[in-house]
N, C-alpha and C positions, 0 to 999 in steps of 0.2 A: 504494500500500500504506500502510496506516495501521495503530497501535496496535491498535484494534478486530477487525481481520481479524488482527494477528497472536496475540491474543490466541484469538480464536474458532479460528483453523486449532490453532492446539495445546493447545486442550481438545478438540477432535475428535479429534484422534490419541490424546493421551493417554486418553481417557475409550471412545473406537471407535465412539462411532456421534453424529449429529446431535442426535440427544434426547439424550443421556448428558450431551454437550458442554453442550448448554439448558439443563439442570440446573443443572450448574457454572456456568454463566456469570449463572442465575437471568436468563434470557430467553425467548422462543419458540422453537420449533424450525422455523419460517419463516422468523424472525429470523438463526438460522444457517445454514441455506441459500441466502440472498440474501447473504452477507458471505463464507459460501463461492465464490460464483458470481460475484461481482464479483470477489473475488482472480483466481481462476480464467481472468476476463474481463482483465484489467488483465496475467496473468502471460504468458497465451497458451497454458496448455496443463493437462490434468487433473492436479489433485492426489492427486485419492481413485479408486478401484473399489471400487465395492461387492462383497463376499465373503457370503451369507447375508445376514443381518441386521447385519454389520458394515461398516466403511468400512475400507478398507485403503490407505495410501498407497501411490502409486507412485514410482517412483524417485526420481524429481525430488520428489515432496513428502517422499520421508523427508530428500535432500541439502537442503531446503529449510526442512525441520523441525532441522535440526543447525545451521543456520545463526541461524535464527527463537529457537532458544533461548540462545543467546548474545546476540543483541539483547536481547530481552524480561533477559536476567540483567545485563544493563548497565543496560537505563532502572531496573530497581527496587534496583539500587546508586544509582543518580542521586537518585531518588528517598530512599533512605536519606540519603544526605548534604543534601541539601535539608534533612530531616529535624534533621539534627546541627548545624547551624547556628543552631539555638534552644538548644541545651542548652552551658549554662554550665559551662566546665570537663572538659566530654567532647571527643569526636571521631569522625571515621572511618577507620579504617586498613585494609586490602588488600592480605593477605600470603599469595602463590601460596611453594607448595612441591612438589619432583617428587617422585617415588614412594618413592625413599630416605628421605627426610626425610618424611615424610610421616604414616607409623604413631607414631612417638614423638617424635621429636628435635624436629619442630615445633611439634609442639600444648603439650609440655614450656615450650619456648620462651616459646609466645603466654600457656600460664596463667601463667607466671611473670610477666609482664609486664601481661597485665592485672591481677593482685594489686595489682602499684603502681601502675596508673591505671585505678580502676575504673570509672570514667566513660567510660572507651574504648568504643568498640563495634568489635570485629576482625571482619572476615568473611575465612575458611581456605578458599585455592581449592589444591584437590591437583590437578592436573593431569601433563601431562609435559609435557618442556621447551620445546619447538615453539611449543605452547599460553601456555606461560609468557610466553617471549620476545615475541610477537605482544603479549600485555596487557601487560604492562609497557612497552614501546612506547608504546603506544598509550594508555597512563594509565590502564586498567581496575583493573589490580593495582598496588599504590605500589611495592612491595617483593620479589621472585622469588630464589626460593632454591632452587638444585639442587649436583647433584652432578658434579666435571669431574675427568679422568683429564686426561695429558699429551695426548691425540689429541681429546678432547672438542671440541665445536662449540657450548659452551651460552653461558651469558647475556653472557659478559666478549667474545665472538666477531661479536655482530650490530650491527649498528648503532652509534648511537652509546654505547652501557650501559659504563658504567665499574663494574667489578666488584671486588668486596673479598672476601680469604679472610677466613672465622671459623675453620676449624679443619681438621688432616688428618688422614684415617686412612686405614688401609691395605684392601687385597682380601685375604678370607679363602678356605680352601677345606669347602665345606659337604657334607658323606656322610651318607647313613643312619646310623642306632643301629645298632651291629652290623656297620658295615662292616669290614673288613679294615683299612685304612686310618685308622678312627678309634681304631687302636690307636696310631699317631704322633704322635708333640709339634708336629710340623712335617708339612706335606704339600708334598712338590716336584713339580715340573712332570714331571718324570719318572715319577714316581710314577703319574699318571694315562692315562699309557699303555695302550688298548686297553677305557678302562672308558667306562663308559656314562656321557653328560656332556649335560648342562640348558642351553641357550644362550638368551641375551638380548637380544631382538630390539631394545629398545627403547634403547637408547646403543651407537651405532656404534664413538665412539672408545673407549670401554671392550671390546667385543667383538675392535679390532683387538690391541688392548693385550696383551689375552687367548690371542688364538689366534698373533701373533708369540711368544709366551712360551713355548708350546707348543710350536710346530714349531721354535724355537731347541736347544729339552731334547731333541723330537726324538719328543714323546709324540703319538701320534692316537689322538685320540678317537672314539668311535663318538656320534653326536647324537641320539639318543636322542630328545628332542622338545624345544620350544621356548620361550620366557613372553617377554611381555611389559612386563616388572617383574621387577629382581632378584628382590624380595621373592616374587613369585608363581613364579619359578624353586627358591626356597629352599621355598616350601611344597612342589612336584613333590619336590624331596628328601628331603621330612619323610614321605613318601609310598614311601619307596624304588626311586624310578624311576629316579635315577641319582645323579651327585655336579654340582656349579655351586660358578663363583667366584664370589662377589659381593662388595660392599662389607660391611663389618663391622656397619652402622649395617642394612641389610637381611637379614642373617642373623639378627641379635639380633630385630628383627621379627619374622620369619618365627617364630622361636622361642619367644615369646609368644604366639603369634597359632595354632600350629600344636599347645600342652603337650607339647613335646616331638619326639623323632623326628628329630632335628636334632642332629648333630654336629660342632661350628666347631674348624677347625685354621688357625694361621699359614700364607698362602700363598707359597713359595719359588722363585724368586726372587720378593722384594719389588714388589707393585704400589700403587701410592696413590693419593689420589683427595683432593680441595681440597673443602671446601663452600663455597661460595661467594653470594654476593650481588649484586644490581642493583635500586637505586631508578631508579622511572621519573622523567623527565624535568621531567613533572606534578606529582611528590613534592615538591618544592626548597621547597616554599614550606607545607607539613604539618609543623606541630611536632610531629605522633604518627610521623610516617615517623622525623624525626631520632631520634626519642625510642628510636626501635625499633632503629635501626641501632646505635646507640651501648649498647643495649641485646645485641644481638646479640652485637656481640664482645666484649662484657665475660663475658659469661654464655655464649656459646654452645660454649667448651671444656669448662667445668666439665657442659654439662649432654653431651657428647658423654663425656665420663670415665665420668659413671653411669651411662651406656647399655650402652656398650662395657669399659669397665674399660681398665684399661694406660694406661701414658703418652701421650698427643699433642699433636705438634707444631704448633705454629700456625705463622700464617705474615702 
């Protein structure tokens, strides 16, 4: 397998047919049928079926296409840095963020800091943590930033990543406009007893966080449906499909993102959640990574205050 064929196999996919792909690539459409069929040859087994006038992958070429584009997104980071090694007084920085951080809190962050070095070139990978963790590793990403409750499994957990808090904030509870309940100052565990409730597939140790708190007060829920993203659970809310706890930093999301339809109340008993950081290993030696980190927890309370409002504690 070479560059060439992985570039050909996923302007096929993406593009759906062998000519479309030719186009894109400004080559023959013989050209990619022979770079087809040597992959093909070399992998042992079909990638495409023909559908009509289309090429449709099959199974193994779409797990093969998910794979293919995280290579191909790493050589033309490689590439960029290459790149940045002529420009005098810039850099290249790689700052993954999960899904909380994601809509505001990070891109807030990165303008703020490229302001004062604008010769930077930042590339913003939002992914979730899994993903995070594997790049940061592995030195794709310099710098990963998510979200960890007390039960959490994320960056400070794998390997060797030494992890740093910028800043805490707490779990809210999110209702429809209009609910019953966004008549309260405060929403308690109890409270939610028997109502219709948005759960969050995608952080385990915040889910468990959640539902001991629950069946501590003594409240069942009925679960109503699912997301995979606070922030896409808070939009189900904005929708009045039911009530979600989430972090403060993805309701306020949601709540931009959704004008409205969103009602945030203090969640009781108290649950909190760390933001937290990991330079990869790779990093030690990028004076934009240091630049950034130090940057981080100078800045990254103040800019968690204007999101969120209220006091928080750092740590």
């Amino acid at each position: 397998m070479n560059l060439r064929q992985i570039e050909t196999f996923l302007a096929v996919i993406e593009e759906g047919t062998f000519s479309a792909g030719a186009a894109r690539l400004k080559v023959s459409q013989p050209t990619v049928s022979k770079l087809i069929d040597a992959l093909e040859r070399g992998l042992g087994y079909k990638l495409f079926r023909r559908v009509g006038a289309r090429m449709v992958p099959t199974d193994q070429g779409m797990a093969l296409y998910r794979e293919m584009t995280r290579v191909k997104r790493g050589f033309d980071l490689l590439l960029e840095q290459a790149r940045d090694l002529k420009l005098d007084g810039g850099g290249r920085l790689v700052v993954g963020a999960g899904s909380a951080l994601a809509p505001a809190f990070m891109p807030r962050l990165i303008a703020r800091f490229v302001a004062l070095h604008p010769r930077a070139h930042v590339t913003f990978e939002a992914d979730g943590a899994r993903y995070l963790i594997e790049q940061v590793l592995k030195g794709s990403v310099d710098i990963g930033f998510a979200t960890r409750t007390l039960r959490s499994r994320a960056l400070a957990d794998v390997g060797t990543l030494a992890a740093e808090n910028v800043v805490s904030g707490r779990e809210v509870c999110a209702v429809p406009a209009g609910h019953r309940l966004a008549r309260k100052a405060a929403i308690e565990a109890a409270d939610l007893d028997g109502e219709g409730f948005i759960g969050n597939t995608a952080d385990l140790g915040s889910r468990r966080d959640i539902d001991a708190t629950l069946a501590a007060a003594g409240a069942r829920v009925r679960v109503v449906a699912e997301a995979s993203t606070p922030v896409a659970a808070c939009a189900l809310v904005a929708q009045g499909l039911g009530v979600t706890i989430a972090s403060d930093l993805s309701a306020q999301a949601a709540m931009v993102a959704n004008g409205g339809g969103i009602v945030v109340r203090p969640f009781q008993p108290a649950l909190g959640y760390n933001v937290i950081f990991a330079m990869s290993p790779a990093s030690r030696d990028n004076p934009l990574a240091a630049a950034f980190r130090t940057f981080a927890l100078k800045e990254g309370p103040g800019v968690h205050r204007e999101l969120v409002g209220g006091k928080t504690a750092t740590g």
